[in-house]
C-alpha positions as CSV (number, residue, x, y, z in Angstrom):
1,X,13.9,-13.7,5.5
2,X,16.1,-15.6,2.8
3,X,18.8,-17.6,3.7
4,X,22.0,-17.7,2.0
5,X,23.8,-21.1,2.2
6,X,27.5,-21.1,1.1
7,X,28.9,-24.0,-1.1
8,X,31.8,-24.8,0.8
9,X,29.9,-26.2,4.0
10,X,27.3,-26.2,6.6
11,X,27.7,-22.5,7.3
12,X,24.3,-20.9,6.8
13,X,23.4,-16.9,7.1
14,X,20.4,-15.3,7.8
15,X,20.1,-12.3,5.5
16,X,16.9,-10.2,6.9
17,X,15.3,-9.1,3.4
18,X,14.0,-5.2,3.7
19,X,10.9,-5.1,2.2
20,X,10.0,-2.8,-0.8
21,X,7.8,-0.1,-0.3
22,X,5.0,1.4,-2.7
23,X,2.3,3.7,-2.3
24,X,-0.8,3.9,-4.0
25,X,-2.6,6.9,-4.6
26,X,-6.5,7.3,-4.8
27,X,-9.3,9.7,-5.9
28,X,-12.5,7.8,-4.5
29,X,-15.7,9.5,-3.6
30,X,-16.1,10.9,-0.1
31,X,-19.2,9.3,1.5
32,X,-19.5,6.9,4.5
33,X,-18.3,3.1,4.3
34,X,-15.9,3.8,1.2
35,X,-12.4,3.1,3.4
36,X,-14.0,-0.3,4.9
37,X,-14.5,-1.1,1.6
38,X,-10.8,-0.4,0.8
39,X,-9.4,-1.6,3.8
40,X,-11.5,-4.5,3.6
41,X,-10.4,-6.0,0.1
42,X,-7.0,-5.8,1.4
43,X,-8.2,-7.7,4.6
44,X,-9.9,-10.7,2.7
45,X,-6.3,-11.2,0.5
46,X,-4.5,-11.0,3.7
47,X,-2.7,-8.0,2.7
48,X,-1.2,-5.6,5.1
49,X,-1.4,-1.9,5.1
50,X,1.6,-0.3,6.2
51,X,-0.3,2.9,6.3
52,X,-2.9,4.9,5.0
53,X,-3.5,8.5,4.9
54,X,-7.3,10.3,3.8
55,X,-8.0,14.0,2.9
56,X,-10.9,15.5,1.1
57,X,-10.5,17.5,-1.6
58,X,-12.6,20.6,-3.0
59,X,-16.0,20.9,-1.8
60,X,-15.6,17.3,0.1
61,X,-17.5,15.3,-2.8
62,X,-14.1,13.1,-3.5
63,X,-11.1,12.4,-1.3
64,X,-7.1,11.7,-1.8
65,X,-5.9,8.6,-0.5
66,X,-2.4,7.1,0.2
67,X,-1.9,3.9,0.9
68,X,1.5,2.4,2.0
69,X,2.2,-1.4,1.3
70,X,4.4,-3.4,0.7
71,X,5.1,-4.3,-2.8
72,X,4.8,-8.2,-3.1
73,X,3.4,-10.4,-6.3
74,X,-0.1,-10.0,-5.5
75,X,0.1,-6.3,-5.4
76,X,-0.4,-5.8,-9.0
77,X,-3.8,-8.1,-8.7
78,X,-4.9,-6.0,-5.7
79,X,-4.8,-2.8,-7.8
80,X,-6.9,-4.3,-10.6
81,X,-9.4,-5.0,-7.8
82,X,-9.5,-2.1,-6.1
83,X,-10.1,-0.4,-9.5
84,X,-13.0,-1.9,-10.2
85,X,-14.7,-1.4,-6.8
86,X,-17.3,1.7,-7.8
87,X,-16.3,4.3,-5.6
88,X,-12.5,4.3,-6.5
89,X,-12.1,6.7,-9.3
90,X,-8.6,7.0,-10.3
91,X,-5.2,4.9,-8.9
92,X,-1.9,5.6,-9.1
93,X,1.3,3.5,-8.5
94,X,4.5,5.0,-6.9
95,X,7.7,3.7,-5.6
96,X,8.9,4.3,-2.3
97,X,10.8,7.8,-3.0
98,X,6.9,9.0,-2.7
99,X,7.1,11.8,-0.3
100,X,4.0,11.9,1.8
101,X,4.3,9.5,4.5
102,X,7.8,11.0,5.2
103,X,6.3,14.1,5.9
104,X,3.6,12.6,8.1
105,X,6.2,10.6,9.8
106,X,8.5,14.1,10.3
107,X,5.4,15.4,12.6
108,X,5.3,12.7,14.9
């Protein structure tokens, strides 16, 4: 929340702040314990998820994920992270105009 205070007295406004929205896209490879590690370096940095969707692609070797966070200062260190951890192969940075968690959130 920021506060916006005016210069010509005491008169103080609470201005609720919507937070911007990215989503980051991932190839990784598809094998158990590769989304706790994910979720979990997110976790250790105190870093929310807003959501997170998982499909395999092809024969089921790799898998597509989205994640939905909020995009903050740290974000940009996060990604560097989770590049480097070995099973992520490929990441991807979009704005919030990314389409697939409005579709998701159009089934429910």
């Amino acid at each position: 929340m920021r506060i916006n205070v005016s210069h010509k007295g005491a008169e103080m406004e609470a201005i609720e702040d919507k937070p911007v929205i990215a989503v980051l896209e991932l190839i990784v490879n598809n094998h158990p314990g590769v989304m706790s590690h994910i979720c979990g370096l997110f976790s250790r940095r105190a870093y929310n998820l807003e959501g997170i969707i998982c499909i395999p692609l092809g024969g089921g070797l790799t898998s597509k994920m989205w994640l939905q966070v909020n995009e903050e200062l740290k974000l940009e260190q996060i990604i560097k992270q989770v590049q480097k951890l070995p099973d992520v192969l490929n990441v991807i940075k979009h704005g919030e105009g990314h389409p697939v968690f409005a579709e998701v959130a159009a089934l429910v």
